[in-house]
TORKEBA-351107 format. One record per residue (C-alpha): x, y, z. Coordinates in steps of 0.5 Angstrom, whole numbers, padded with zeros to 4 digits, always signed. Example, Ala and Ser with C-alpha at 12.3 -4.5 7.8 and 13.67 -1.06 7.14 Angstrom:
+0025-0009+0016+0027-0002+0014
! end
This chain:
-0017-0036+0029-0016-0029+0027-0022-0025+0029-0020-0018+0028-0025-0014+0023-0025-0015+0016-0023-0009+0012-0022-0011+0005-0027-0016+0002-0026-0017-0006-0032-0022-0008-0031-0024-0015-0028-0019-0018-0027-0018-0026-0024-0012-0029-0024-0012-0036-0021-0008-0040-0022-0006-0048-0017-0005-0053-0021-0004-0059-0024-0011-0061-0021-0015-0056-0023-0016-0049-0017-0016-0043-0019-0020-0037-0014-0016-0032-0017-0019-0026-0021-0024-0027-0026-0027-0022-0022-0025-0015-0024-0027-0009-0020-0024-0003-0020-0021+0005-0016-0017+0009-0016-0016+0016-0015-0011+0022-0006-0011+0022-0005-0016+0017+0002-0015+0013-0001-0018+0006+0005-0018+0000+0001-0019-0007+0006-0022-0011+0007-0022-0018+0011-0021-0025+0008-0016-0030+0001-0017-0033-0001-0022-0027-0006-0017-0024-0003-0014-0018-0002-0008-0021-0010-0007-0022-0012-0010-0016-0008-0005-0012-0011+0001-0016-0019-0003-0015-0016-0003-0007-0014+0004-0007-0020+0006-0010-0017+0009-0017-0021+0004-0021-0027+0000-0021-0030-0007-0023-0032-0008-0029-0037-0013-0024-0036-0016-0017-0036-0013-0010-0032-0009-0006-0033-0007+0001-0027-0003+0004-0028-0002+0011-0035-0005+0013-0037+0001+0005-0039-0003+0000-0035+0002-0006-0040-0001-0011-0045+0003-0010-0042+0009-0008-0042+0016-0012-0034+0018-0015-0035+0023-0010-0037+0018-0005-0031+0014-0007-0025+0019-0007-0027+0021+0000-0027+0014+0002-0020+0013+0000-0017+0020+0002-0020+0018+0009-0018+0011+0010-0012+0010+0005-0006+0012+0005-0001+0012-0001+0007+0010-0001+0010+0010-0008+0016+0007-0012+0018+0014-0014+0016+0017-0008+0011+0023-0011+0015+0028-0007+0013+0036-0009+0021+0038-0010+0020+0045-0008+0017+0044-0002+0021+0041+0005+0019+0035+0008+0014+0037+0013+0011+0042+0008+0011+0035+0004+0007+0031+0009+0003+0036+0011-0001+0036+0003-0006+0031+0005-0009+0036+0011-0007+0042+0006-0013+0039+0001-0018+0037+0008-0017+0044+0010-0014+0042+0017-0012+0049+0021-0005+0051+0018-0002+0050+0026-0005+0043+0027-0002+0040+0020+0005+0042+0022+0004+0039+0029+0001+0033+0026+0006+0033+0020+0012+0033+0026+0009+0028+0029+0009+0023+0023+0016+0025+0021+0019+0024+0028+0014+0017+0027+0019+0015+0022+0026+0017+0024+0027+0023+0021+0025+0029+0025+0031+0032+0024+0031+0032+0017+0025+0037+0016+0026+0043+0013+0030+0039+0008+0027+0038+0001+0028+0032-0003+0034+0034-0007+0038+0034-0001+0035+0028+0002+0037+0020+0001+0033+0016-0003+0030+0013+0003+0029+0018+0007+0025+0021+0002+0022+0014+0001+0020+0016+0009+0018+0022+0008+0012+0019+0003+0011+0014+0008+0010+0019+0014+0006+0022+0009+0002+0017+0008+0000+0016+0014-0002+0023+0017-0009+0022+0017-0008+0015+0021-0011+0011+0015-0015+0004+0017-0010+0001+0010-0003+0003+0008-0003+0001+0001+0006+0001-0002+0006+0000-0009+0014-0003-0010+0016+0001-0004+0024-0002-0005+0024-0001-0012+0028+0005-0013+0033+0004-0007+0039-0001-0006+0039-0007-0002+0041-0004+0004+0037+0002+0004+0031-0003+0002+0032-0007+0009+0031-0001+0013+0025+0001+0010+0023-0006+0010+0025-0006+0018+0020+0000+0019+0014-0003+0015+0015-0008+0020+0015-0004+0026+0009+0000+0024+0006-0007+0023+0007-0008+0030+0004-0003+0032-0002-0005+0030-0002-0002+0022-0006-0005+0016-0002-0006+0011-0001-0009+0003+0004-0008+0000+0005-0010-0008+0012-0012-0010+0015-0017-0017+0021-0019-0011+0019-0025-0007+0025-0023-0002+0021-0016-0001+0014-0021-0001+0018-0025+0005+0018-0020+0010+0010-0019+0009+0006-0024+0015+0002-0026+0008+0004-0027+0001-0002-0027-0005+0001-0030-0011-0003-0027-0017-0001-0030-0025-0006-0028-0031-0011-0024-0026-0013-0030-0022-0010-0032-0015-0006-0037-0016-0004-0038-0007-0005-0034-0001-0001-0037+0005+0002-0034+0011+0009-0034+0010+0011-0041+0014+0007-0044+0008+0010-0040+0002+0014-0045-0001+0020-0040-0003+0019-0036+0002+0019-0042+0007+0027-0045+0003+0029-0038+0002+0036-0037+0005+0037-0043+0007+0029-0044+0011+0031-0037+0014+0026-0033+0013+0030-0025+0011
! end
């Protein structure tokens, strides 16, 4: 039995949204947690929810009704202020398109979360350094993006990410822009980091991406449709001959 501590809990959750008379239940009636080092793929094509739940996760949205306590914080009660603290401190973000700033280097790149918390300039480098040597690319940091590969920007936003050592790392389609060999390589690291203790949830419409996660949570039309480790995901169970990727 797992007894490490509870860092997402969803209870109920709808978010509605209007579209001048109509009324869409983006999510609806979502019920979910999360614990300490956990790796959780949310799995699921366009319009299932992922997408909105990812955003009520990362603290970008919030329920129409329903709770959300993120890391022990019930974030339904909080002020916008409150909230955006809450997630620049216990969240961090890794995107398809990287979100890079082009005329900025890699370190420059990363140090921006510590920039806007007011960090002293030499404590951001030795933190942006360190972050970046983390994901293998310490000898890539003066590089801007227009001369990095696409996975070595896709680790500049991962190292980015986890510059203030976040309780959750949230990745929204991490893979989605890079080839399949590339997508290994990413994917190889977030094991890593999973392995080292890191939380992490990652959104994905791949079920070979969603395979590589310790948990797959299956979402259609805003509901959950399963939530099983990945012994028990049946397509990740049959995929590739009953071996997992």
């Amino acid at each position: 039995m797992n007894n490490a501590r509870i860092v997402i809990r969803l209870q109920d959750v709808m978010r509605i949204y209007k579209v001048g008379s109509e009324r869409i239940n983006a999510l609806d009636g979502v019920s979910i947690e999360v614990r300490q080092n956990e790796y959780v793929a949310v799995m699921g094509q366009s319009g299932s929810g992922k997408s909105t739940l990812m955003n009520l996760i990362g603290c970008l949205d919030r329920a129409t009704s329903g709770t959300y306590e993120l890391d022990g914080l019930d974030t339904t009660r909080m002020s916008n202020a409150a909230l955006a603290a809450a997630r620049n401190e216990k969240i961090g973000f890794v995107f398809q398109s990287f979100e890079l700033l082009p005329r900025l280097s890699a370190v420059r790149n990363v140090e921006l979360p510590l920039i806007y918390a007011r960090n002293a300039s030499f404590l951001r480098r030795q933190k942006a350094t360190k972050a970046l040597e983390r994901v293998g690319l310490g000898e890539r940091m003066t590089h801007r993006p227009n001369q990095l590969s696409g996975g070595e920007k896709q680790r500049v936003a991962l190292a980015r990410a986890l510059i203030n050592n976040p309780s959750i790392l949230l990745a929204d389609e991490p893979t989605g822009n890079l080839d399949s060999r590339t997508s290994r390589e990413i994917l190889e690291l977030f094991s890593e980091l999973h392995s080292q203790g890191q939380t992490i949830i990652m959104v994905t419409h791949e079920s070979d991406v969603a395979c590589h996660a310790q948990r797959v949570v299956r979402m259609l039309d805003g509901r959950i449709l399963s939530d099983l480790p990945i012994e028990r995901d049946e397509a990740c169970r049959f995929r590739h001959g009953g071996q997992r990727l």
